[in-house]
N, C-alpha and C positions, 0 to 999 in steps of 0.2 A: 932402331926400334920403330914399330909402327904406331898409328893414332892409335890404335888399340891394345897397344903395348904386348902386342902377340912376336914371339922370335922365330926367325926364319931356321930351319931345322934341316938338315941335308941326310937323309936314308940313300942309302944304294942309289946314293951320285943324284936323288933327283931333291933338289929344295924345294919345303913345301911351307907353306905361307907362315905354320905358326908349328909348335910344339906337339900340341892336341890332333892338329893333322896329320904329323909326322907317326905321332904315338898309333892312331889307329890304323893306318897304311902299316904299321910293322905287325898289327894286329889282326887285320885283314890276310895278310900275305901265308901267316899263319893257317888261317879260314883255309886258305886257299889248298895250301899243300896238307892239308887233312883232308880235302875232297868236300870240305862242308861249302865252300861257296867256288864258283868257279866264273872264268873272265874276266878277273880284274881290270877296271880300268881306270886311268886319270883323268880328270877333270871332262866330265862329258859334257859337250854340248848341246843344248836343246834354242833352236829358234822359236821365240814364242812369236805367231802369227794368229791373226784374228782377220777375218774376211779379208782373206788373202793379202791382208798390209802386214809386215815384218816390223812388230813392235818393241820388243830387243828380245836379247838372246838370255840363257839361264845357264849357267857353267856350276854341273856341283861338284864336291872334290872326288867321288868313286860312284863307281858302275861296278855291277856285281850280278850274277843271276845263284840265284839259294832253288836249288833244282830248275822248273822251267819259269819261275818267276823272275825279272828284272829287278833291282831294289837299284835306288838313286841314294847317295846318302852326303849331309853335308855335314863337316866338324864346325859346327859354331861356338865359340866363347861370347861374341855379339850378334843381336838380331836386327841387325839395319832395317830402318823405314823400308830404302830399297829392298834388300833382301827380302822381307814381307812378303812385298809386292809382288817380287818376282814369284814368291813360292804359291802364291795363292793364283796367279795366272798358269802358272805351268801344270798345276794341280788342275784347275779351270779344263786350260785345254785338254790334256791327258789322264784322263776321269782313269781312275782304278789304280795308277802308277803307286807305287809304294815309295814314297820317300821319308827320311826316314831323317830327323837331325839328331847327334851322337855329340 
């Protein structure tokens, strides 16, 4: 079990960090084969950089486009100090992104 007493969850062979993860990845996948969101993806990564220094990276759990819009989305049960931070830099740099916590 983790510090956050979240349980690791295995769907279609991939483990994913917690339960709520797992639950909406099977929920998404849904999204997907009804044509309502398409290009699912796992854990995307975004480097946050600020005058050109690579100040760390932001990993959320799915990537998704809901027609020609991108959505970011993260399953949180906890909102880390870090986490925060990172959301509000990555928001910062990429003004208009839609992210979305579920």
């Amino acid at each position: 079990m983790s510090k956050y007493k979240a349980v690791k969850t295995v769907v279609d062979g991939i483990t994913f960090a917690s339960k709520r993860e797992a639950k909406r990845y099977s929920e998404l996948k849904l999204l997907e084969r009804a044509g309502q969101i398409r290009n699912l993806e796992l854990q995307p990564k975004f480097p946050l950089v600020v005058n050109g220094q690579k100040i760390c990276g932001y990993i959320g759990d799915f990537s998704f486009f809901e027609g020609e819009k991108r959505v970011i989305e993260d399953s949180k049960g906890v909102r880390t100090r870090a986490y925060r931070i990172k959301r509000k830099l990555l928001l910062a740099l990429h003004p208009g992104l839609d992210h979305r916590e579920v």
